[in-house]
PyMOL commands that place a pseudoatom at each C-alpha (Angstrom):
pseudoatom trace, name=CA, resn=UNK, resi=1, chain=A, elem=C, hetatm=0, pos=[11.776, 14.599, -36.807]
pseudoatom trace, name=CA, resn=UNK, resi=2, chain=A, elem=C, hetatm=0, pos=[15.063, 13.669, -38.455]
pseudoatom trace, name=CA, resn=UNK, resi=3, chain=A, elem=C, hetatm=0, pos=[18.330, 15.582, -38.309]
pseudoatom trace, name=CA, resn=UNK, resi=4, chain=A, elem=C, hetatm=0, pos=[21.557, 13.729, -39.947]
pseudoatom trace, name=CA, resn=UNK, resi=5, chain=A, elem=C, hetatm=0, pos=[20.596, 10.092, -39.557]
pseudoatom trace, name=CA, resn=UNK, resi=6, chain=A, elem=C, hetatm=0, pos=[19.436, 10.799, -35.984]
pseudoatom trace, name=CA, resn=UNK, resi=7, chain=A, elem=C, hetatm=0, pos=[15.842, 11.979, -34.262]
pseudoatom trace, name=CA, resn=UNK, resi=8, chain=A, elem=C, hetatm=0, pos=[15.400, 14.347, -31.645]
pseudoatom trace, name=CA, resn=UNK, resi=9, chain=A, elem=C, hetatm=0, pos=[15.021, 12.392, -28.644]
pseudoatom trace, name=CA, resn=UNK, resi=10, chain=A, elem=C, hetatm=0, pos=[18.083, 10.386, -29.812]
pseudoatom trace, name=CA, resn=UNK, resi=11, chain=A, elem=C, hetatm=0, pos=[20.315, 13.295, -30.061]
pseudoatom trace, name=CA, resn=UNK, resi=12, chain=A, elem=C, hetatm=0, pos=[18.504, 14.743, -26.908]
pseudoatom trace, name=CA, resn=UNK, resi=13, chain=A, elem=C, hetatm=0, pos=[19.403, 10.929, -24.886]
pseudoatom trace, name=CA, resn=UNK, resi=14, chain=A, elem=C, hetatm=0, pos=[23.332, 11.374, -26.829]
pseudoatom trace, name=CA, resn=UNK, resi=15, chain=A, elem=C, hetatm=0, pos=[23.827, 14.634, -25.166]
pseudoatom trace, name=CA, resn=UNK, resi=16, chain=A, elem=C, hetatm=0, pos=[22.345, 14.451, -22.098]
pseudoatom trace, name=CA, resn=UNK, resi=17, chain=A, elem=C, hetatm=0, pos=[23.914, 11.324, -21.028]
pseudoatom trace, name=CA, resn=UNK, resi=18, chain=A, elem=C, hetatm=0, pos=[21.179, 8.763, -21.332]
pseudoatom trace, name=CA, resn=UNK, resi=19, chain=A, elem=C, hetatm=0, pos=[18.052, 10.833, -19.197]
pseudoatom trace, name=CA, resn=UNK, resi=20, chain=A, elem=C, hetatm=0, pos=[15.263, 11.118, -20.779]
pseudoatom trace, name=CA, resn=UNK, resi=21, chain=A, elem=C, hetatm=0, pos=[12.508, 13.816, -20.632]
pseudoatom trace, name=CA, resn=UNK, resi=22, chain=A, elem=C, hetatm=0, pos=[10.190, 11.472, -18.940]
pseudoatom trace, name=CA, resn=UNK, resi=23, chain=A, elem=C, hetatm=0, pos=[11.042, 7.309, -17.999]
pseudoatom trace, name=CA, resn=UNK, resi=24, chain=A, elem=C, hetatm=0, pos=[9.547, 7.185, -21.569]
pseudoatom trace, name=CA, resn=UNK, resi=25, chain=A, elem=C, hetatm=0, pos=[11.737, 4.647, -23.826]
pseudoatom trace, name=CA, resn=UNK, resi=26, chain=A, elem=C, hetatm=0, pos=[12.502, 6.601, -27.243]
pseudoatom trace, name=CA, resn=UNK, resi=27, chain=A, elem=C, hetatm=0, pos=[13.798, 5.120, -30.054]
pseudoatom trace, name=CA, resn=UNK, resi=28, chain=A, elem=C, hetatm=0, pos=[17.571, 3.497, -29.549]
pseudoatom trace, name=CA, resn=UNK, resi=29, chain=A, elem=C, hetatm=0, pos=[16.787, 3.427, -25.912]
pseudoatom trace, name=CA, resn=UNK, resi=30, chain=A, elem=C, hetatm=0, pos=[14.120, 0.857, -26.865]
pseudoatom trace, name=CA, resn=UNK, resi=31, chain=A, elem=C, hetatm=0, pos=[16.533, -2.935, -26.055]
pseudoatom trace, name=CA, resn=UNK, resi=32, chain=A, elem=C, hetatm=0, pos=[13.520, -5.215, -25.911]
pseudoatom trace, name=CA, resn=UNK, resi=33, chain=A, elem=C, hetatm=0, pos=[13.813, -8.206, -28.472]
pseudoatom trace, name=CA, resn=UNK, resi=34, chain=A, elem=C, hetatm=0, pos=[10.156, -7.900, -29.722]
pseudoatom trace, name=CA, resn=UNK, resi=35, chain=A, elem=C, hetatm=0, pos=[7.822, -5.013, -29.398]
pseudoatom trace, name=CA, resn=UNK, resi=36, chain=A, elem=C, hetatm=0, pos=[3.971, -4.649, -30.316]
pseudoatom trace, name=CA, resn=UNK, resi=37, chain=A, elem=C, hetatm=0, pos=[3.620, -1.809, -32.751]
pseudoatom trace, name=CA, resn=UNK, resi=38, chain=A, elem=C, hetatm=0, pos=[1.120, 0.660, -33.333]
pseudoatom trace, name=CA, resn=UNK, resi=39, chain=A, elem=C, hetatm=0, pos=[1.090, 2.562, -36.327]
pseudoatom trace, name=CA, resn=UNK, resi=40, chain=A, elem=C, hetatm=0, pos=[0.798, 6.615, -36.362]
pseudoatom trace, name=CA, resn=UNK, resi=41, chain=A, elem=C, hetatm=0, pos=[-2.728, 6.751, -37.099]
pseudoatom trace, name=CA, resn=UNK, resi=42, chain=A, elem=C, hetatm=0, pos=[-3.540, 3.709, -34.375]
pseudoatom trace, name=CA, resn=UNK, resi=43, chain=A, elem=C, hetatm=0, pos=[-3.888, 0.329, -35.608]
pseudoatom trace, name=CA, resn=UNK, resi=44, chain=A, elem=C, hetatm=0, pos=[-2.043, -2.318, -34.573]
pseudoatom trace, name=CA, resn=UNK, resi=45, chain=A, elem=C, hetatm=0, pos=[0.850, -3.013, -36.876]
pseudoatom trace, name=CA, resn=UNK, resi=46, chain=A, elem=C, hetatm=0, pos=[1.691, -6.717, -34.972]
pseudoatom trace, name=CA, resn=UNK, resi=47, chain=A, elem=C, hetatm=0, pos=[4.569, -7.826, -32.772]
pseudoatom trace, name=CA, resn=UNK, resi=48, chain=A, elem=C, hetatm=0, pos=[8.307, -7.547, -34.618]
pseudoatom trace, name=CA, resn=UNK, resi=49, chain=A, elem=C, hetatm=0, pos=[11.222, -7.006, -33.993]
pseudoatom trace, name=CA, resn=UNK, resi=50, chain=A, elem=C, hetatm=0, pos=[12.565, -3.338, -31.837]
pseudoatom trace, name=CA, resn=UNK, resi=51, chain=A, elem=C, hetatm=0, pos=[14.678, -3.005, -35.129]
pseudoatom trace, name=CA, resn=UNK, resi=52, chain=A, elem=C, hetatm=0, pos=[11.820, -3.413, -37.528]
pseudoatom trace, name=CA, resn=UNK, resi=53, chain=A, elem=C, hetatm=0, pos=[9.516, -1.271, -35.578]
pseudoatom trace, name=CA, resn=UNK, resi=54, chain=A, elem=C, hetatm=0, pos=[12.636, 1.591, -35.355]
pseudoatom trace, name=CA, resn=UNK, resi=55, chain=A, elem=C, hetatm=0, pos=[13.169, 1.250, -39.205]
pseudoatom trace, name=CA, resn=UNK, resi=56, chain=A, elem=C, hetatm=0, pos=[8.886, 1.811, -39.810]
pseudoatom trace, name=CA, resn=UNK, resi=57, chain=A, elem=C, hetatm=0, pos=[9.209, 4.827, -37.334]
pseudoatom trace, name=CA, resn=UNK, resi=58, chain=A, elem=C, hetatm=0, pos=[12.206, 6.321, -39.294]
pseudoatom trace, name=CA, resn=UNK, resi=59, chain=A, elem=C, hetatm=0, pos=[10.253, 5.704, -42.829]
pseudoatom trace, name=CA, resn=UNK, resi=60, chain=A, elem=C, hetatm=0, pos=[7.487, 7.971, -41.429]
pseudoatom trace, name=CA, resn=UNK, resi=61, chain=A, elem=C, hetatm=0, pos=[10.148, 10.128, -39.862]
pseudoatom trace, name=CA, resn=UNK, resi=62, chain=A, elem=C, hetatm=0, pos=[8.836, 9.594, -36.601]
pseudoatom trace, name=CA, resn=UNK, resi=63, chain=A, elem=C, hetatm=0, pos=[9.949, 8.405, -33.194]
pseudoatom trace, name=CA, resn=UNK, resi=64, chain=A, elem=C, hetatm=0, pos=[9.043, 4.603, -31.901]
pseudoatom trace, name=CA, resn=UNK, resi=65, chain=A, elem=C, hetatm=0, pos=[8.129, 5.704, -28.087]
pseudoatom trace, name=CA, resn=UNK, resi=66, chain=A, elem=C, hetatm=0, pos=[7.326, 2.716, -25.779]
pseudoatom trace, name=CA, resn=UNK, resi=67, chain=A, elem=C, hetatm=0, pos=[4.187, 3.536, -24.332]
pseudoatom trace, name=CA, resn=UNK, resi=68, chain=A, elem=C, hetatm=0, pos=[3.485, 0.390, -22.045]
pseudoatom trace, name=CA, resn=UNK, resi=69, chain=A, elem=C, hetatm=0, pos=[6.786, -0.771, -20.725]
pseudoatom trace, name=CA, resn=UNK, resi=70, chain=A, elem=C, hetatm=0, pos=[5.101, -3.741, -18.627]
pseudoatom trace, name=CA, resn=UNK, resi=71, chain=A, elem=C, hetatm=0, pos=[2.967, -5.382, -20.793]
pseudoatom trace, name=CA, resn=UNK, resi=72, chain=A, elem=C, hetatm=0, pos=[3.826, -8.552, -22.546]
pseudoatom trace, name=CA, resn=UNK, resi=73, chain=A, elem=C, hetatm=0, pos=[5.444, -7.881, -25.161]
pseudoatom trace, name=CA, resn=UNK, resi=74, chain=A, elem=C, hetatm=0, pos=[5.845, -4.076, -24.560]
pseudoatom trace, name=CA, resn=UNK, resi=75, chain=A, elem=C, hetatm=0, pos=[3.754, -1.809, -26.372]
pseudoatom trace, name=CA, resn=UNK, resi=76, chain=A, elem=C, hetatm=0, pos=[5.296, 0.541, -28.968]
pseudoatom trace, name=CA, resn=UNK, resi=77, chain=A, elem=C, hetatm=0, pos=[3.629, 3.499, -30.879]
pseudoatom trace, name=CA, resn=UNK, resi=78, chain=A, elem=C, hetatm=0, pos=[5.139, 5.639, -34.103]
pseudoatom trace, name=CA, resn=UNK, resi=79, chain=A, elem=C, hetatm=0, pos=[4.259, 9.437, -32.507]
pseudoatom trace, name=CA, resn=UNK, resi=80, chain=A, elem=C, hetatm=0, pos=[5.865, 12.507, -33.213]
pseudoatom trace, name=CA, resn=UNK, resi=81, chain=A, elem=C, hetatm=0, pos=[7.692, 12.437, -29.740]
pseudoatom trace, name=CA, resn=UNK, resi=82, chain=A, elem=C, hetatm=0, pos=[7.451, 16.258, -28.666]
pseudoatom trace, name=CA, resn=UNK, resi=83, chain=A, elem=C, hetatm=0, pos=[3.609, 16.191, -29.970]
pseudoatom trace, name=CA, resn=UNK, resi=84, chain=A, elem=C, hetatm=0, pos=[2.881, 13.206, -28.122]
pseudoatom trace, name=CA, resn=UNK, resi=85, chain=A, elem=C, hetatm=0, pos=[5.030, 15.134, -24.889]
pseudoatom trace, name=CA, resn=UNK, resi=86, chain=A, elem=C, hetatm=0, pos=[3.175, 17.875, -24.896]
pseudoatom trace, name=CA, resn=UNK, resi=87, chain=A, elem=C, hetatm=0, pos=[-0.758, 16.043, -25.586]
pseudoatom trace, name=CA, resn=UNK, resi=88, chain=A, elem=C, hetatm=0, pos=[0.651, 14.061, -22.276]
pseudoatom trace, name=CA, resn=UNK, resi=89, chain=A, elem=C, hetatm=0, pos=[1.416, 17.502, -20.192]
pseudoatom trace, name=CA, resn=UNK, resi=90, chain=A, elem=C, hetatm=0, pos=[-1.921, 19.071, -21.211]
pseudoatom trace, name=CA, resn=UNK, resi=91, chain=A, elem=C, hetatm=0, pos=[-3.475, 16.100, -19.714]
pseudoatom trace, name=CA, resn=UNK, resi=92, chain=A, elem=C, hetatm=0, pos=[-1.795, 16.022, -16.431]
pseudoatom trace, name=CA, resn=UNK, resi=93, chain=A, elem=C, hetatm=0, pos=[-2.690, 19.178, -16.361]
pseudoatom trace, name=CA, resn=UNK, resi=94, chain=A, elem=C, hetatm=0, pos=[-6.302, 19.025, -17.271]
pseudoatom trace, name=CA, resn=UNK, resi=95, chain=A, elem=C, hetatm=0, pos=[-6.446, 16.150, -14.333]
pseudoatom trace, name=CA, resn=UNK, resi=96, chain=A, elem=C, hetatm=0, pos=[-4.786, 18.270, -11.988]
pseudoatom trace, name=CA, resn=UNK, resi=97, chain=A, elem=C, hetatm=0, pos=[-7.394, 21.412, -12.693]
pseudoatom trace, name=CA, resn=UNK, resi=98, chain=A, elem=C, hetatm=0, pos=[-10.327, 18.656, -11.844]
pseudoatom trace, name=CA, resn=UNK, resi=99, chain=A, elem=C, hetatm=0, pos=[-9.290, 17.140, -8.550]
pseudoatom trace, name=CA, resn=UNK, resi=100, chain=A, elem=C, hetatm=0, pos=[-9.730, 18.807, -4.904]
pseudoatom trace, name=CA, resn=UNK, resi=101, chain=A, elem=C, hetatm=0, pos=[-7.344, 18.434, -2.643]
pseudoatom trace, name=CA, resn=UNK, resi=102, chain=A, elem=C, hetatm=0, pos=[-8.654, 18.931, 0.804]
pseudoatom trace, name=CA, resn=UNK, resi=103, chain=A, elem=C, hetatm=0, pos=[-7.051, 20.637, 3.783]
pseudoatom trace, name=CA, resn=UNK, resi=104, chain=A, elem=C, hetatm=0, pos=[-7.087, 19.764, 7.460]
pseudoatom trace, name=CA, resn=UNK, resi=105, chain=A, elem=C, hetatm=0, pos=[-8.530, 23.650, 9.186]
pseudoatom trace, name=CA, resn=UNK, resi=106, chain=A, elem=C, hetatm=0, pos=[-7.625, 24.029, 12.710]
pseudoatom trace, name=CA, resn=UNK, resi=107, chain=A, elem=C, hetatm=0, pos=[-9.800, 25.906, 15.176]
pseudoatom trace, name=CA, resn=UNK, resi=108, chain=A, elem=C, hetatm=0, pos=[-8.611, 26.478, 18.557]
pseudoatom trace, name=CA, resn=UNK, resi=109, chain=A, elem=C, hetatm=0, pos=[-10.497, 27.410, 22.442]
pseudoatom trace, name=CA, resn=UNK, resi=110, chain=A, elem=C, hetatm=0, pos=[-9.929, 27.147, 25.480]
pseudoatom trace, name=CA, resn=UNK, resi=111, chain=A, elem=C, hetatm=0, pos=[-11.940, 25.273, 27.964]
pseudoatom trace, name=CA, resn=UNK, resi=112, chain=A, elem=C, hetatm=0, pos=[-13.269, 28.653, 29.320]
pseudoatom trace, name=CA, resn=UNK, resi=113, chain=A, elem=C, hetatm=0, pos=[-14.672, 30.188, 26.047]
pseudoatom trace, name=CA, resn=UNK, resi=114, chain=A, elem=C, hetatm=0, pos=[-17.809, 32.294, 26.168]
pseudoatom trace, name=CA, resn=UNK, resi=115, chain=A, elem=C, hetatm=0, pos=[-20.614, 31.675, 23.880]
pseudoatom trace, name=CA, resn=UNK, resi=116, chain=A, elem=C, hetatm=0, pos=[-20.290, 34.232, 21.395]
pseudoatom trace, name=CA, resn=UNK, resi=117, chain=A, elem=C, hetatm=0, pos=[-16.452, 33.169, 21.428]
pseudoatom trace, name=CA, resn=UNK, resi=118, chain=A, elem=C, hetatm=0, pos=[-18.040, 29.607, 20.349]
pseudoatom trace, name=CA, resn=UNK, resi=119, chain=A, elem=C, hetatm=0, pos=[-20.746, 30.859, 17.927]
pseudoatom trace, name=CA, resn=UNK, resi=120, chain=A, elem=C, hetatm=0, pos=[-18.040, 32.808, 15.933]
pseudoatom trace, name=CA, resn=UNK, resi=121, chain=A, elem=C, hetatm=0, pos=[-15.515, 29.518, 15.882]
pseudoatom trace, name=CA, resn=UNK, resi=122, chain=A, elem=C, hetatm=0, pos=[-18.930, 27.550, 14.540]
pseudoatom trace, name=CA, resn=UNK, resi=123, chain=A, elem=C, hetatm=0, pos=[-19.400, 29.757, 11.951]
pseudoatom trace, name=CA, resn=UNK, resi=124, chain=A, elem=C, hetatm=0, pos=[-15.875, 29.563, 10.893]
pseudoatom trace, name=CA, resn=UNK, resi=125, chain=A, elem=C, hetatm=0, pos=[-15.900, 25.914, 11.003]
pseudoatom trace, name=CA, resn=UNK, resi=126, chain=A, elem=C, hetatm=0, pos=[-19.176, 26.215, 8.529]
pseudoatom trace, name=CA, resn=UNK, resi=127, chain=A, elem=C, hetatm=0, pos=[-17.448, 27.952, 6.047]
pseudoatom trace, name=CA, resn=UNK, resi=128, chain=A, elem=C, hetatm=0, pos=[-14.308, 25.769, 6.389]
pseudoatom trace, name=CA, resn=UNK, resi=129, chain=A, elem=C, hetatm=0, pos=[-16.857, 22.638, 5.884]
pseudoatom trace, name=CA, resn=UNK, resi=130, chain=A, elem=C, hetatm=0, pos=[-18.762, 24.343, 3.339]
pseudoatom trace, name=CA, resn=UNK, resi=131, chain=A, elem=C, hetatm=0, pos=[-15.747, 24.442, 1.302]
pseudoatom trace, name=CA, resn=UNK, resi=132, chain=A, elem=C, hetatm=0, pos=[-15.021, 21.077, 1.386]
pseudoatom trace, name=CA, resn=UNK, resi=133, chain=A, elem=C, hetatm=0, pos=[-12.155, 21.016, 3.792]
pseudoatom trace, name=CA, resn=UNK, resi=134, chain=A, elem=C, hetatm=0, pos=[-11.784, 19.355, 7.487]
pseudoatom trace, name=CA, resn=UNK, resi=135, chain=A, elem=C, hetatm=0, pos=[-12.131, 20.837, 10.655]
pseudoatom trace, name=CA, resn=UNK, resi=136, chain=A, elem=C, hetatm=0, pos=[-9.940, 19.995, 13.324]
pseudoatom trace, name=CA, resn=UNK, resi=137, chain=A, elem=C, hetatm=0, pos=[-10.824, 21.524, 16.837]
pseudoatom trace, name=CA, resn=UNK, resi=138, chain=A, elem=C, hetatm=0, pos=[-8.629, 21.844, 19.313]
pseudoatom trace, name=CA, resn=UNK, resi=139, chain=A, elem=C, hetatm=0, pos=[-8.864, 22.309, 23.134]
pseudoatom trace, name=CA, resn=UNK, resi=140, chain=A, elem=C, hetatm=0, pos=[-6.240, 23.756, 24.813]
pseudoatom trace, name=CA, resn=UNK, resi=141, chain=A, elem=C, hetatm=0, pos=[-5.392, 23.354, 28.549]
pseudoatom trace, name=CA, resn=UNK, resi=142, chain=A, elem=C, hetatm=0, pos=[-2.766, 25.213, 30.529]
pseudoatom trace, name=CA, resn=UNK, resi=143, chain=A, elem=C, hetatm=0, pos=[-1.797, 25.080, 34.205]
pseudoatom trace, name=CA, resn=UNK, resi=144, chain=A, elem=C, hetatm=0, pos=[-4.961, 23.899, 36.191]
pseudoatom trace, name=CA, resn=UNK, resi=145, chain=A, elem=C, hetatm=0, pos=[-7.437, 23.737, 33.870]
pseudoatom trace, name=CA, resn=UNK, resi=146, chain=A, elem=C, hetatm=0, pos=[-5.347, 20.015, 32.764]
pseudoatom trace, name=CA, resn=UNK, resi=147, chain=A, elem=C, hetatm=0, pos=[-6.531, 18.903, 36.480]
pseudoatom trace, name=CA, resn=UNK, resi=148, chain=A, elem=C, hetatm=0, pos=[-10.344, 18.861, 34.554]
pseudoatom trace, name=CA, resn=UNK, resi=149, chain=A, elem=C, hetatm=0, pos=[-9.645, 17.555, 31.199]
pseudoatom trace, name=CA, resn=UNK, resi=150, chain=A, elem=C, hetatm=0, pos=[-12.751, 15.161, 31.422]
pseudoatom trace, name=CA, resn=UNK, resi=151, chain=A, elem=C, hetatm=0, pos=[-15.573, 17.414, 32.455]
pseudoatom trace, name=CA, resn=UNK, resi=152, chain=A, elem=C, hetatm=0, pos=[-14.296, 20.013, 29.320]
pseudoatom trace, name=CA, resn=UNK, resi=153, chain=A, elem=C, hetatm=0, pos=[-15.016, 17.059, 26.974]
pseudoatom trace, name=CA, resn=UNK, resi=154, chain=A, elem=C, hetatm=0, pos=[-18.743, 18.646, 26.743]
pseudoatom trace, name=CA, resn=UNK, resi=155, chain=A, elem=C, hetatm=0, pos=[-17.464, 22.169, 24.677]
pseudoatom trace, name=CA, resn=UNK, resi=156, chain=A, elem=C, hetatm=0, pos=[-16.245, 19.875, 21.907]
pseudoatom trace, name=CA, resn=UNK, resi=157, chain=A, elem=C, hetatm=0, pos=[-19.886, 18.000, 22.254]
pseudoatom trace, name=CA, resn=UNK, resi=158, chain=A, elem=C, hetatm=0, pos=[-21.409, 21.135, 22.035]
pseudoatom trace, name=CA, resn=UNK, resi=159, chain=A, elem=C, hetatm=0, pos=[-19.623, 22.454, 18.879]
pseudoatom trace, name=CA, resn=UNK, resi=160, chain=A, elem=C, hetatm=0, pos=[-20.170, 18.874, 17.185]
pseudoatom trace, name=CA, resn=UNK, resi=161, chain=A, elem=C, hetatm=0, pos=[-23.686, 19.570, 17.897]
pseudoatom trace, name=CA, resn=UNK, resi=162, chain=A, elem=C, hetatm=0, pos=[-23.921, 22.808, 16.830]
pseudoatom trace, name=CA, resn=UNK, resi=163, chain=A, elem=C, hetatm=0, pos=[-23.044, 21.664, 13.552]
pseudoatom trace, name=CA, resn=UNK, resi=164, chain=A, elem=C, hetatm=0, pos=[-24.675, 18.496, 13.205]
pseudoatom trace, name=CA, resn=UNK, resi=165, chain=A, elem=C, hetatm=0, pos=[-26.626, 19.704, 10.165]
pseudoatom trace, name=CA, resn=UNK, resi=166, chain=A, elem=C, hetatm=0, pos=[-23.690, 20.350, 7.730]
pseudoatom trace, name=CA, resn=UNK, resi=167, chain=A, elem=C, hetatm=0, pos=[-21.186, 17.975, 9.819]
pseudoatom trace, name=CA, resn=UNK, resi=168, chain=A, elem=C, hetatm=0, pos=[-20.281, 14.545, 10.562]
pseudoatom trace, name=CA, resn=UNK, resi=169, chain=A, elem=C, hetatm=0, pos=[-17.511, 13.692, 13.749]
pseudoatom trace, name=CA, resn=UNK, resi=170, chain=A, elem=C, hetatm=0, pos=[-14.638, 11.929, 11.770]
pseudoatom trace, name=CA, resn=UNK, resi=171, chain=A, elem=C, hetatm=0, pos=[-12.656, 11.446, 14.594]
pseudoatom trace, name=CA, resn=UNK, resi=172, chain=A, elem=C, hetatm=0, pos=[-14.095, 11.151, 18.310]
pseudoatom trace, name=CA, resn=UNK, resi=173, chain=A, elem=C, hetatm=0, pos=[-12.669, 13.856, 20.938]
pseudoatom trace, name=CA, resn=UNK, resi=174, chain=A, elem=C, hetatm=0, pos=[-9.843, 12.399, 22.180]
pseudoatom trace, name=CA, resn=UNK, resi=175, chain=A, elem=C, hetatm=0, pos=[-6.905, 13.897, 24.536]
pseudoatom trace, name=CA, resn=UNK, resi=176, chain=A, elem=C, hetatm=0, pos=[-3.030, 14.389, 23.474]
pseudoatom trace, name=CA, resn=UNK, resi=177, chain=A, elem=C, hetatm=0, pos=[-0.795, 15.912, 25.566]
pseudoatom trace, name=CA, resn=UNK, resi=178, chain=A, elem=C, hetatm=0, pos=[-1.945, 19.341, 27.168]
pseudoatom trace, name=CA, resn=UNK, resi=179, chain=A, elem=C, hetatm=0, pos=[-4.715, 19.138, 24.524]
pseudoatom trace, name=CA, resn=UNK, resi=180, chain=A, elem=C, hetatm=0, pos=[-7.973, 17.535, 23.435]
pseudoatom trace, name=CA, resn=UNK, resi=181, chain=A, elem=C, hetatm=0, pos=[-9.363, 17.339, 20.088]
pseudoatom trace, name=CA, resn=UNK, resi=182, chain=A, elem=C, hetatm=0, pos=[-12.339, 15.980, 17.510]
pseudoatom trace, name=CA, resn=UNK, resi=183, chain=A, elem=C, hetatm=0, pos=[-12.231, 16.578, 13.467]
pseudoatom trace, name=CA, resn=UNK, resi=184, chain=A, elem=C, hetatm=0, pos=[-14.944, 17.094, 11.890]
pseudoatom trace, name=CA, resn=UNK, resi=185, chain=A, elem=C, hetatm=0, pos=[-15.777, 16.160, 8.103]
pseudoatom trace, name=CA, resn=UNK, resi=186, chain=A, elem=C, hetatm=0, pos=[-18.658, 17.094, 5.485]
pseudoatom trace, name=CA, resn=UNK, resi=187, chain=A, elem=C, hetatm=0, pos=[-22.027, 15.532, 6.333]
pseudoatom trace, name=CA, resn=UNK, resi=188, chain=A, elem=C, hetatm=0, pos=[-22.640, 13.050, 3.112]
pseudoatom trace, name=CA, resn=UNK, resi=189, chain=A, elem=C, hetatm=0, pos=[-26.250, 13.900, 1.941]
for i in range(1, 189): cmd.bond("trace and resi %d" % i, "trace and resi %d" % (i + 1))
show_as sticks, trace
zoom trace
């Protein structure tokens, strides 16, 4: 769009002292002696001049957006710039929606937990794994129990074995500080 001469994203860049919406080049921002173009509905319109490419873009009364800053010369395309803004957005979004991010879950004992203390941290740790998320399990030792560190190493055994169907030992047991601890991961099929 045109307003006295001057586009949006110019008078946006003239206002706003040079920053941009994005790191997206826009129009006069655009200093590169020769630009490959792409026309507004997609074919390639050569490599010319920034100027010639601004004056096509302000024919069509539409912006000249560099869309691929790095390449040799840098790609330009004739969009509308706050339809080809908010196409971008929906698509960040859209990628966003799609990918799982997945959490470290702690579960903690003590090296004198009773069994149905252990069968309810299991099934925890099940649902945690069934989710997709990591299970980190801790063992915590205070006072005298740190003199027998070593022969506790068999509880975290026992709850890697326990679930051994579903679950995969990512990291081994393995002692820091006053504590000892294994992370388990989802079992590949």
């Amino acid at each position: 769009m045109i307003y006295g001469g001057y586009s949006v994203s110019t008078i946006f860049f003239i206002f706003f002292g040079g920053s941009t919406i994005s790191d997206l080049m826009i129009n006069e921002q655009i200093r590169d002696k020769e630009v490959r173009v792409i026309g507004s509905d997609g074919e390639q319109l050569g490599i010319m001049s920034a100027r010639e490419a601004q004056k096509l873009a302000d024919d069509e009364g539409l912006d000249l957006v560099k869309i691929s800053p790095k390449a040799n010369p840098p790609v330009c395309k004739i969009v509308d710039y706050g339809k080809f803004r908010y196409e971008q957005a929906r698509k960040e979004k859209e990628a966003k929606k799609k990918q799982h991010v997945v959490e470290v879950k702690e579960i903690r004992m003590s090296p004198n937990i009773d069994a149905n203390d252990m069968n309810t941290k299991v099934n925890a740790a099940k649902k945690f794994i069934s989710k997709g998320d990591k299970v980190k399990v801790t063992l915590r030792f205070r006072g005298r129990e740190m003199a027998h560190m070593q022969s506790s190493k068999h509880i975290l055994d026992d709850f890697a074995e326990a679930l051994a169907e579903v679950a995969v030992v990512e990291k081994a047991p393995k002692i820091e500080g006053r504590s000892m601890s294994l992370v388990l991961t989802e079992k590949k099929s």
